[in-house]
C-alpha positions in Angstrom: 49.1 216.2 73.7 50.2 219.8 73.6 48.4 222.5 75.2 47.1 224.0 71.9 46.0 220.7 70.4 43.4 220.5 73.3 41.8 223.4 71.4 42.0 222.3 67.7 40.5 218.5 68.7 37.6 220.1 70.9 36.8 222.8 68.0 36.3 219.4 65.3 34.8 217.6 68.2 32.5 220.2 69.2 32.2 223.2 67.2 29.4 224.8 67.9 29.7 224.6 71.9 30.5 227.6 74.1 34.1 227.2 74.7 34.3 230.5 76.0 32.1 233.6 77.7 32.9 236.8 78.5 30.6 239.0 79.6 28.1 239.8 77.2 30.3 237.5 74.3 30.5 233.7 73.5 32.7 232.1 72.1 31.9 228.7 70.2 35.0 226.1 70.0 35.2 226.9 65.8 34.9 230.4 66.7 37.9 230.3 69.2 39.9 228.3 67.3 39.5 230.1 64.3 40.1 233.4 65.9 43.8 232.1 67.8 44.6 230.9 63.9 44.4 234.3 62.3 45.8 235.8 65.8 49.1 233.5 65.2 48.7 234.4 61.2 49.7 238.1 62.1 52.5 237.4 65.0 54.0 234.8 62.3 54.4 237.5 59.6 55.8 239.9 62.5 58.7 237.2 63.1 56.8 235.1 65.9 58.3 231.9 65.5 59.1 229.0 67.6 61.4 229.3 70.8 60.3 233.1 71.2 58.5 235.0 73.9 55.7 237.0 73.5 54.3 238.7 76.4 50.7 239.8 77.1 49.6 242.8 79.0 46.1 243.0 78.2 43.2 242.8 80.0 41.4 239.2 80.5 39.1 238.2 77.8 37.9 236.1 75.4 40.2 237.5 72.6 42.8 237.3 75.5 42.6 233.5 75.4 42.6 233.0 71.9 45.8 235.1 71.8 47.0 232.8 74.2 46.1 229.8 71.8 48.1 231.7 69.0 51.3 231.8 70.6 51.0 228.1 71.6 50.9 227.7 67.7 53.6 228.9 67.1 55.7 226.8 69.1 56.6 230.0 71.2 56.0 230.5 74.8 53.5 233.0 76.3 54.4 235.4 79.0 51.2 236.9 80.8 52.1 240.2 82.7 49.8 241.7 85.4 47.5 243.9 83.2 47.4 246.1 86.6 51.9 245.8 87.1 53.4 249.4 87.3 55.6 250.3 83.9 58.5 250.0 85.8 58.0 246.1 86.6 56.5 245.5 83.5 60.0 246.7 81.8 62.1 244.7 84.0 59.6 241.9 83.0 60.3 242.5 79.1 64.3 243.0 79.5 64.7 239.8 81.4 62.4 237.4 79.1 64.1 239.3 75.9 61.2 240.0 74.8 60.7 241.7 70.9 57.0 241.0 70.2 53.9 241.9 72.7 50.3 241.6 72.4 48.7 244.3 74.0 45.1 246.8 74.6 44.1 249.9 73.3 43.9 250.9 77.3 47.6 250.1 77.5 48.8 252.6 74.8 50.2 255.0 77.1 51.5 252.4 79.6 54.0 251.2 76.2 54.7 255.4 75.9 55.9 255.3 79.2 58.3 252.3 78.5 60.3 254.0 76.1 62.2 255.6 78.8 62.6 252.1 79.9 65.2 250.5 77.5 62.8 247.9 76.6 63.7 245.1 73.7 60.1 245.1 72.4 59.8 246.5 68.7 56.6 244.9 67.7 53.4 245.2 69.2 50.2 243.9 68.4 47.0 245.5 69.7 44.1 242.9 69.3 40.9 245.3 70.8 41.0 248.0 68.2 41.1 248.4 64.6 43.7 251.0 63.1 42.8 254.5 63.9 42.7 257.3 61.4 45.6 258.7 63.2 47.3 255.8 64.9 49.7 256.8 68.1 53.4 257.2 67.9 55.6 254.4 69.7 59.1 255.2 69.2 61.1 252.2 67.6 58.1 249.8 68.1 55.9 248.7 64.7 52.4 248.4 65.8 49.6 246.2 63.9 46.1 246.4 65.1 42.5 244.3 65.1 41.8 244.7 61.2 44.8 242.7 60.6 44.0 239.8 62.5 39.7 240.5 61.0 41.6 239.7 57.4 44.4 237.2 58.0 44.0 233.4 56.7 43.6 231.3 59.7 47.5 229.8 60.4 47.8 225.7 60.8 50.0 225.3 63.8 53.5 224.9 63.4 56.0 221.6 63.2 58.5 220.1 65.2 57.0 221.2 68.8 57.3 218.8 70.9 56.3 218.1 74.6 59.3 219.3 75.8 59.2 223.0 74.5 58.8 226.1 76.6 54.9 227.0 77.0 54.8 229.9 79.0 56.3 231.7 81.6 55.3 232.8 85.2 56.7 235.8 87.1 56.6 234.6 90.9 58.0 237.1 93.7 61.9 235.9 94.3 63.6 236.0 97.5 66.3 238.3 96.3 63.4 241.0 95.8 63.5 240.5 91.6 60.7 238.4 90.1 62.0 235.1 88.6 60.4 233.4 85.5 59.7 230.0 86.1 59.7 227.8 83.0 56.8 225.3 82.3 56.4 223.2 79.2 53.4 221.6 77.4 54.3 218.5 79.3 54.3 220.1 82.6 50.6 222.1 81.7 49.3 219.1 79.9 50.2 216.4 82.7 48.4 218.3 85.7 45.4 219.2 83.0 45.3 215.3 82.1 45.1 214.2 85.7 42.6 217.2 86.8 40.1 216.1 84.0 40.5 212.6 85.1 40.3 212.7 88.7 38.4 215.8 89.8 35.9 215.1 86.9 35.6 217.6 84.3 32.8 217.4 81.8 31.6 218.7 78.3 29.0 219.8 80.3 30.6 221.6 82.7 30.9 225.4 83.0 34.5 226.6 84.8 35.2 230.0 86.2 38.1 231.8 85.5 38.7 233.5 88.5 42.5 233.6 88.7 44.3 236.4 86.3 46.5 234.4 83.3 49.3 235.4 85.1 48.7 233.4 88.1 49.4 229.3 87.7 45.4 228.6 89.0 44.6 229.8 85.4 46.1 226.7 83.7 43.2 224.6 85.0 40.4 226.9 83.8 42.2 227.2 80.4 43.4 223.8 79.4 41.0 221.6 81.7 38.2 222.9 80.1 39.6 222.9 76.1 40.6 219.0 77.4 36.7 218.6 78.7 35.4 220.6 75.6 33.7 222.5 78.3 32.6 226.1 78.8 35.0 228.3 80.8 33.2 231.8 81.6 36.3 234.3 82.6 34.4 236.2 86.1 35.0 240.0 85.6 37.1 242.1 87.4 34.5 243.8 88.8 33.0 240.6 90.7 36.4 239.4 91.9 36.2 242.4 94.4 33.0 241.7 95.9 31.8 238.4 97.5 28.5 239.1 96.7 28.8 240.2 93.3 31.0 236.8 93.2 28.1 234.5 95.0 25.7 236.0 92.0 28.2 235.2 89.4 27.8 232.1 90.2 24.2 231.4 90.1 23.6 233.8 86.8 26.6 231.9 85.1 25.1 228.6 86.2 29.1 227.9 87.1 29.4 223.9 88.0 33.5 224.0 89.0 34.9 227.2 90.9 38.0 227.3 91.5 40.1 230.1 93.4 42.5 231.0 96.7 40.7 230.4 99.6 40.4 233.9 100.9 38.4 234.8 97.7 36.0 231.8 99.5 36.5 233.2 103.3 35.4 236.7 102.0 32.3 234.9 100.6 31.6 232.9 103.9 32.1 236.2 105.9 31.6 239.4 104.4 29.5 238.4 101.3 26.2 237.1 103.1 26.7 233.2 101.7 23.5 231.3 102.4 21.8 228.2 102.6 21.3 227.5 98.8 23.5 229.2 97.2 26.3 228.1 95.0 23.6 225.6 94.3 24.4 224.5 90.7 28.4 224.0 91.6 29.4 220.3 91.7 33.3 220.5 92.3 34.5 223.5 94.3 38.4 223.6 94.2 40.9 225.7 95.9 44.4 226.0 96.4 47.7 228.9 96.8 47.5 229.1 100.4 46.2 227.6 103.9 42.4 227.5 104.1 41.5 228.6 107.8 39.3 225.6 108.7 36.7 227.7 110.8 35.7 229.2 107.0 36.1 226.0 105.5 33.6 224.3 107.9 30.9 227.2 107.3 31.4 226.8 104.1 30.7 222.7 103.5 27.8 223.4 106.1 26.3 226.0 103.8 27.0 224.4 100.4 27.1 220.9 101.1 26.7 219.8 97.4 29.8 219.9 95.9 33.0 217.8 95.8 35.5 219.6 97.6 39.3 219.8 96.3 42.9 220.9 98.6 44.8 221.4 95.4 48.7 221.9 96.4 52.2 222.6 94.4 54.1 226.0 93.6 54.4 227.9 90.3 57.1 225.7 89.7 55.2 222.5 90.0 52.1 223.5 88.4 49.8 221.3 91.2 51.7 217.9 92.2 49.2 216.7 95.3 45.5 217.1 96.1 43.4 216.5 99.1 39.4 215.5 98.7 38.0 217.0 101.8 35.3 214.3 102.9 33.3 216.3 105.2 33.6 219.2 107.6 37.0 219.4 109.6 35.4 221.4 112.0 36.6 225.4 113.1 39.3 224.2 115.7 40.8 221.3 113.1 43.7 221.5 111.7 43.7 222.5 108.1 43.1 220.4 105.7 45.7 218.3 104.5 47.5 218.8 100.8 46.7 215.1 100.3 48.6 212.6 98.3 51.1 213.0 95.1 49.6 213.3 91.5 49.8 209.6 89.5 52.3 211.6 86.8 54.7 213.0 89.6 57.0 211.6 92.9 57.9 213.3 95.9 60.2 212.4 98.9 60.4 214.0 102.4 64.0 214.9 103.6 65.2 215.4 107.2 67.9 218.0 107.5 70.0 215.7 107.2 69.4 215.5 103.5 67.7 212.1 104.1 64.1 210.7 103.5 62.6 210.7 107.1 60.2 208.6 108.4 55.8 208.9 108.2 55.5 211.4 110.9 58.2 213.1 111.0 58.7 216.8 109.4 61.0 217.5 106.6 61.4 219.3 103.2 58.8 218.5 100.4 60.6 217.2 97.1 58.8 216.8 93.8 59.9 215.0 90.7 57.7 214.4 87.5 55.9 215.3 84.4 54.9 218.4 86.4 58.2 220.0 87.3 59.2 222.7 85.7 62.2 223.6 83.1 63.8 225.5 85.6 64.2 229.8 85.8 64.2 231.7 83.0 67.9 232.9 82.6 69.2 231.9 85.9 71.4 228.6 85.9 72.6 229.5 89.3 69.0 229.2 90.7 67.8 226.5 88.4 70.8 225.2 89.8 70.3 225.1 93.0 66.6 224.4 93.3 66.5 221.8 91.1 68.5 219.0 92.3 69.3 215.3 92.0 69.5 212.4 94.7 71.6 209.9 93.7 70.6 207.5 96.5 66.8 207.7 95.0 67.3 207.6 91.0 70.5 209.6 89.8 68.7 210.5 86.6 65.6 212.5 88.0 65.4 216.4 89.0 63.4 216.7 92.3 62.6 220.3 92.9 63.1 221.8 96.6 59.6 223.3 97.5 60.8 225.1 100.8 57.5 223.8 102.3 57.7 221.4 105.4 55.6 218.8 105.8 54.6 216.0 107.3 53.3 212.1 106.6 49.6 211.6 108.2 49.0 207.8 109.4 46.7 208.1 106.4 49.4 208.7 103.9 48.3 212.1 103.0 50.8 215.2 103.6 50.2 217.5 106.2 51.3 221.5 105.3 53.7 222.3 107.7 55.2 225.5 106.8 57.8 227.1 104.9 61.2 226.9 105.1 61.8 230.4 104.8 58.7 231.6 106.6 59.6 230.4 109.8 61.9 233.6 112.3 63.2 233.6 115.5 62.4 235.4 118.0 64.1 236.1 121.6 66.1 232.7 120.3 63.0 230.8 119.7 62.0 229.2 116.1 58.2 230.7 115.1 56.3 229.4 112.2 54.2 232.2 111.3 51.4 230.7 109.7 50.9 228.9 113.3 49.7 232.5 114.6 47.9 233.2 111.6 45.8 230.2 112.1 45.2 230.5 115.7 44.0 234.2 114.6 41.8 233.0 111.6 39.8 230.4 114.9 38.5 233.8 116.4 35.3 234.3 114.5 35.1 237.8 114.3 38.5 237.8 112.3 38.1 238.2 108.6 41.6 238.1 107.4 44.9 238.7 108.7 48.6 238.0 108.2 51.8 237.8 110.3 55.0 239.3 109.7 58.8 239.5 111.2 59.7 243.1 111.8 63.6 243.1 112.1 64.4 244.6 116.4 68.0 244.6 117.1 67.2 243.5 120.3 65.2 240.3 120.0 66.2 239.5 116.5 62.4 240.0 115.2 59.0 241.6 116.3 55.8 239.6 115.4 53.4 241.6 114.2 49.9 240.7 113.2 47.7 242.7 110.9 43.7 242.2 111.2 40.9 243.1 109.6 38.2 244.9 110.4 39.4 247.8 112.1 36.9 247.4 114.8 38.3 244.9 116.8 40.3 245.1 120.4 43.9 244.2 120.3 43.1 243.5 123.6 40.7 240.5 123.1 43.1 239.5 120.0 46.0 238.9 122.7 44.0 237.1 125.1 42.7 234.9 122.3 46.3 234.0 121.3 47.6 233.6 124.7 44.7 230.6 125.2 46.8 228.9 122.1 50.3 230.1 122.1 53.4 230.2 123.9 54.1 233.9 125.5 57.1 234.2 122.7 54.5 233.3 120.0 51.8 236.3 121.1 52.4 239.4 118.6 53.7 242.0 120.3 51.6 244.3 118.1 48.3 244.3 116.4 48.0 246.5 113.5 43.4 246.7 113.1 42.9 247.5 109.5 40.0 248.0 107.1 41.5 245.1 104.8 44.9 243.7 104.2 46.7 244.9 100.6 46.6 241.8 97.9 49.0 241.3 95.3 47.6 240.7 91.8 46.7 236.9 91.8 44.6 237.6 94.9 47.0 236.7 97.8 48.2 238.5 100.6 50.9 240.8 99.9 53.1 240.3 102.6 56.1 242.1 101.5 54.3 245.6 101.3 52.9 244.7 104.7 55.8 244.0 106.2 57.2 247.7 104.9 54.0 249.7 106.2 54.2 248.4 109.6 57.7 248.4 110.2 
């Protein structure tokens, strides 16, 4: 089923159920539905048809997600852009994706003035939080249609011939050349992962999802389509409350939320800075995480103090939309290991290659390789990369594309996958090989560490410099090295402890470990 279909069948199924909640506005499934048709009624007669991109930069809301649902409609492919990205990457992200048409926020007005000095394609613009003023701004070369257009348009029936197949949205991820890189996902590639999630996790007419991840980030693609697939209530968590772990903790219980899902650090902060309790996240049944390592000591806290729900390890990058997951049965304990990334999904296949380029043996590290319903399209405008990460094995099944995740792992006796590290995270160091996350997760065991990250600073002398930065600022690199040394090998002890008041975050919540790397070199 395509992505937008989930909506239309829950809206005759259910009509009259929340589908979504924003604040102090709900959204009934006829409501949504019939918004996101008059929505795709204006971008059609503004030349929206299918194939095209339409990018978003707008604040998260409800009228957000129906826009969302309108371009689906159309058989064109959404584009969500960090409503907080600078004008300057927000122009490179419109000049790459060739994109004409944008739906945007009356708070972004003078972001699009800026971009005129940015060469941008864009000449049609579509605000969708504000009627026509009496004396509308002037945007050079860009027609501009406002929220008493959409109030008046006939509701559009979504368009023919779209298949499966077709381009659903794109994702700006950080590339390793330094230029974001648009990874291409389908309806098949969203509407596989959804299937299975609803399936498997368990998602409910019942249920009520937060939406803590921004649209632009590939966790959204389970709040959105799982719940339209459910006919379930997703209720989009402020800004605000993503900030503060106790704002978050009360979210929850006012909300009456029954499936969270988020990074784990949004969940660490919880555990350690936002005064989690016995009791709390009562009414949440599933509690799902995933986009980085969850340091176990956090983890264990957390299952002691919320022992209700079903906990989730949910694995795959952008490009895979999620292709294993882990149930966490109980506790791992604060010195385990983290928690495994578990076992493939039923619509994908994966393989484990040696350097050698061959499938190594259970136990034995290698390169993750993924292959299925979930994989994308490949990079928007770059063959070379699409190329090159996307790749076939003969030996295996000559007609299959297995994308190279980067990510090591390796085969538990259990037959789950064990998170290894990255390819391309791992240095050296006075001639030795360092996985970095290995120091960040001896780091995360000392329990007075709330967060921290480890970078490679380039030394012409020993190749790189580890460096660790740490938060709070009131801890003693002292006691920080000794710590490490009763783990790690001398060469794996940072050389330097950098004590801050928090560590910077990039957009979708993650550590931003480029600009980290740049401050403390």
């Amino acid at each position: 089923m395509l992505l937008h279909e989930l909506l239309i069948r829950s809206a005759a199924d259910r009509p009259d159920h929340p589908a979504v909640v924003d604040k102090s506005t709900t959204l009934t499934y006829r409501e949504l539905d019939d918004l996101a048709g008059r929505i795709a009624a204006v971008l059609a007669d503004m030349g929206v048809s299918r194939g095209d991109r339409v990018a978003l930069w707008i604040d998260k809301s409800a009228t957000t997600v129906a826009a969302l649902y309108a371009v689906l409609r159309l058989g064109a492919a959404y584009l969500p852009i960090d409503p907080s990205a600078p004008v300057e990457r927000v122009a490179y992200l419109l000049r790459d994706a060739d994109v004409t048409t944008a739906i945007t926020g009356r708070n972004k007005l003078k972001g699009w003035r800026e971009l005129a000095d940015h060469d941008v394609p864009t000449e049609r613009l579509l605000v969708v939080d504000a009627a026509a003023p009496a004396e509308p701004p002037t945007l050079d070369g860009i027609e501009v249609r406002w929220s008493d257009a959409v109030a008046s348009a006939t509701p559009r029936p979504p368009a023919e011939r779209v298949g499966p197949d077709d381009l659903a949205y794109i994702l700006f991820t950080s590339g390793s050349t330094g230029r974001p890189k648009g990874v291409m996902l389908s309806h098949l590639n969203g509407a596989s992962f959804v299937d299975w999630a609803v399936r498997t996790i368990g998602v409910g007419p019942d249920d009520r999802v937060s939406s803590h991840a921004p649209f632009h980030f590939d966790l959204s693609i389970f709040d959105l389509y799982a719940t339209a697939q459910a006919g379930s209530t997703v209720v989009l968590v402020p800004k605000s409350v993503t900030m503060f772990p106790a704002e978050a903790i009360r979210f929850v219980a006012d909300q009456g939320i029954t499936v969270w899902y988020s990074v784990p650090s949004v969940l660490s902060m919880m555990v350690s800075r936002g005064g989690l309790a016995e009791g709390d996240l009562g009414s949440v049944r599933r509690l799902l995480f995933a986009g980085e390592v969850f340091p176990t000591p956090y983890l264990t806290r957390l299952m002691e103090l919320v022992p209700g729900p079903e906990y989730w390890n949910l694995y795959g990058p952008t490009e895979t939309n999620v292709c294993t997951a882990y149930r966490v049965p109980a506790p791992p304990g604060a010195d385990a290991r983290p928690a495994p990334i578990g076992q493939v999904l039923d619509c994908d296949r994966l393989v484990v290659l040696g350097d050698d380029g061959r499938p190594v043996e259970p136990g034995t590290e290698g390169e993750l390789l993924v292959s299925g319903d979930t994989v994308t399209l490949g990079y928007w405008g770059d063959a070379e990369r699409t190329a090159e990460r996307l790749t076939v094995l003969p030996d295996l099944d000559p007609e299959a594309r297995w994308y190279r995740t980067g990510d090591r792992v390796v085969e538990l006796p259990s037959g789950d996958l064990e998170f290894v590290g990255r390819r391309d995270h791992q240095v050296k160091s006075r001639g030795y090989r360092i996985e970095l996350g290995e120091i960040e997760t001896v780091l995360h065991r000392h329990p007075d560490v709330a967060d921290c990250a480890v970078v490679a600073i380039p030394d012409d002398l020993i190749t790189n410099r580890i460096v660790a930065a740490v938060a709070p600022a009131s801890l003693d690199p002292a006691v920080l090295t000794r710590h490490c040394e009763g783990f790690l090998p001398g060469y794996m002890v940072p050389q330097e402890f950098h004590l801050l008041d928090e560590l910077p975050h990039t957009g979708t919540g993650k550590i931003d470990r480029v600009r980290l790397a740049t401050e403390l070199a």
